[in-house]
C-alpha positions in Angstrom: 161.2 187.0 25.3 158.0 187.1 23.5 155.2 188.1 25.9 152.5 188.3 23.2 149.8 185.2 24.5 150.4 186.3 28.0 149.3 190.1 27.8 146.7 189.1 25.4 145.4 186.4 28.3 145.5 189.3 31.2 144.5 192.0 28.9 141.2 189.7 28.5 141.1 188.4 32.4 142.0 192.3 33.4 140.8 194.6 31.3 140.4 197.3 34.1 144.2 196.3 35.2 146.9 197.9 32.6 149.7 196.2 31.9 153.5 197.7 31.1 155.9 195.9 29.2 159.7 197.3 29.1 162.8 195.7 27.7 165.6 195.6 29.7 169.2 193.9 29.0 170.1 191.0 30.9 172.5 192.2 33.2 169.6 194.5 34.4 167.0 192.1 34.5 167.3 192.1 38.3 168.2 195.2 39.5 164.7 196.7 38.2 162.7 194.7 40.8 165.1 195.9 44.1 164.6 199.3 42.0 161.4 199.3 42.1 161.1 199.8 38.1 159.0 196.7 37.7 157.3 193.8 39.6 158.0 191.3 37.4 161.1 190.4 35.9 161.9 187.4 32.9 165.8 186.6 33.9 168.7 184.4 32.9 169.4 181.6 35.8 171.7 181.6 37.1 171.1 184.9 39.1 171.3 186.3 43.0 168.0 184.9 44.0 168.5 186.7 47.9 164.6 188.5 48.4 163.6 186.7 45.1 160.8 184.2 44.4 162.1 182.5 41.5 160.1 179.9 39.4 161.9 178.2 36.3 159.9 178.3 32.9 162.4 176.1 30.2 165.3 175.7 29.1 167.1 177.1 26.0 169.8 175.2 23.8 172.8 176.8 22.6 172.9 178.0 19.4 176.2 178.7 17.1 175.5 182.1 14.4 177.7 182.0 11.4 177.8 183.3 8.1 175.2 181.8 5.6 177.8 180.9 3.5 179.8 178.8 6.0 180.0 175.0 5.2 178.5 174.3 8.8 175.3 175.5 7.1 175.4 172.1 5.3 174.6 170.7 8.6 171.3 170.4 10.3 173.3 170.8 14.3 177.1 171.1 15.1 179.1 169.6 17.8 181.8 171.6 19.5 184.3 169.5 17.5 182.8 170.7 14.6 184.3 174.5 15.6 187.9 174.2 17.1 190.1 176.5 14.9 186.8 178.7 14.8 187.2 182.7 16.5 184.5 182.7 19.2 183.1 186.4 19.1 182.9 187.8 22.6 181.5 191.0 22.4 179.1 192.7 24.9 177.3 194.1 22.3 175.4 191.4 20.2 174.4 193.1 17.6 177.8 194.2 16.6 179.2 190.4 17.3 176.4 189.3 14.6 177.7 192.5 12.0 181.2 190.9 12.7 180.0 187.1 12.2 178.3 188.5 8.9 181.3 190.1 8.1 183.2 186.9 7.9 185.0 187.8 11.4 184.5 184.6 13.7 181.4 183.1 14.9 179.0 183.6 17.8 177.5 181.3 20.2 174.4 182.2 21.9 171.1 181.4 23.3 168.5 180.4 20.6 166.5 183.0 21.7 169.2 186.0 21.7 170.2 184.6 17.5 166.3 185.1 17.0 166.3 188.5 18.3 169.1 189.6 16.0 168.5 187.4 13.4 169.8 188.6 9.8 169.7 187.5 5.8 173.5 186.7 6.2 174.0 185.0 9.3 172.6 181.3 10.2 171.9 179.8 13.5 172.4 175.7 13.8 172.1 174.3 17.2 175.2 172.8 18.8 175.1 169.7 20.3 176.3 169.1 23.9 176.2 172.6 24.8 174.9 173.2 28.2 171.4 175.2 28.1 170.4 177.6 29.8 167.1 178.4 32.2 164.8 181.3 31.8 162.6 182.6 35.0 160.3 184.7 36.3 161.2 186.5 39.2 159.9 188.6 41.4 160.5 190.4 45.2 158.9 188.1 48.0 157.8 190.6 50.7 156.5 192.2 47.8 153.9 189.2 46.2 150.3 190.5 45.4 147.3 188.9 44.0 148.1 190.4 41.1 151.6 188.9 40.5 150.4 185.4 41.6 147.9 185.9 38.6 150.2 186.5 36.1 152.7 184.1 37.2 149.9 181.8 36.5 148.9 183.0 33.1 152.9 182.4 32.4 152.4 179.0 33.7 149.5 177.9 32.3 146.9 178.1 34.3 143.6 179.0 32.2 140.6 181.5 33.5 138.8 178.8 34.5 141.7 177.6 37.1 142.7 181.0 38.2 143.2 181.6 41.7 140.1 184.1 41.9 137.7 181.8 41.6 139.0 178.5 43.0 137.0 175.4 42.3 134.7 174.8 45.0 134.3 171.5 47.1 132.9 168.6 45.6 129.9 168.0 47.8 129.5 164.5 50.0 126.1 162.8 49.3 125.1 160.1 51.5 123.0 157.2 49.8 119.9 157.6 51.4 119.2 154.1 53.2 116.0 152.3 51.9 113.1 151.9 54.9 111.6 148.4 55.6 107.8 148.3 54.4 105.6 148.2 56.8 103.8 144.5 58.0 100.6 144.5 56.7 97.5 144.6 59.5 97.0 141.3 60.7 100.6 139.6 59.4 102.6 137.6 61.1 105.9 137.4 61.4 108.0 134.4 62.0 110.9 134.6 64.1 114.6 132.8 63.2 114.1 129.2 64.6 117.0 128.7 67.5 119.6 125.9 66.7 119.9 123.1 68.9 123.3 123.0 70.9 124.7 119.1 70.4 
């Protein structure tokens, strides 16, 4: 994840409030809420959402790593046709799936995100085509929802300084069109009265 705009926007908003950022891998990413280690968590879907407010963010394509001088590179996206014969790395560790991939050892598929993280000079990422994505979240304990949570969630989702929950934007007020008095007869004036029509 890169959580640059958003602690810039609560740094500003909340100067007096700090804010901790800590990496954690994904198979973590939900423990350290029922841990207690954080109060916000960015996860994975799918995940055990039991105790969990969970609010999807966007989706992320698939992405296939290979060496840069694979003839896929040719290509602007690849299909999954485009690898059968190919050795799909499965290795936990990422990093050492990409030294592999560079290595000429297979190929990698992975969230666009996770290729940018370990992102070399000798491997490229092209996005494959008909891939399912995937969703990222933010997620957080729900007996355990503050003000504070609810305003970065908002910050995460969009919502500027001017929309923030603490200071909601007051009524619109109701004004009545005042009604227009009759002028007053003059002294003196008459005033004719509707003539009654004549039943037949």
């Amino acid at each position: 994840m890169t959580l640059g705009r958003w602690t810039t926007a609560w740094e500003e908003r909340n100067p007096k409030i700090p804010l901790g950022v800590s990496p954690v891998s994904e198979a973590a990413s939900v423990g350290v809420l029922h841990s207690g280690e954080a109060d916000l968590s960015f996860v994975r879907l799918p995940i055990e959402r039991e105790g969990l407010s969970v609010i999807t963010l966007y989706s992320e394509i698939a992405v296939v790593v290979v060496p840069v001088e694979d003839p896929l590179t040719l290509l602007s996206s690849v299909t999954p046709a485009d690898l059968e014969g190919r050795t799909l790395r499965s290795e936990p560790d990422i990093s050492e799936a990409v030294e592999l991939v560079a290595a000429g050892v297979g190929i990698l598929v992975v969230p666009h995100s996770i290729a940018r993280l370990h992102a070399r000079k000798d491997v490229e990422a092209l996005p494959l085509v008909g891939a399912p994505s995937t969703d990222i979240a933010i997620a957080w304990l729900s007996d355990k929802t503050t003000a504070e949570i609810e305003e970065f969630v908002g910050i995460v989702r969009g919502r500027t300084a001017a929309s923030s929950r603490g200071t909601p934007t007051p009524p619109t007020p109701i004004v009545k069109k005042a009604r227009t008095p009759r002028p007053a007869a003059k002294p003196g004036s008459r005033t004719r009265q509707p003539r009654k029509r004549k039943g037949r």
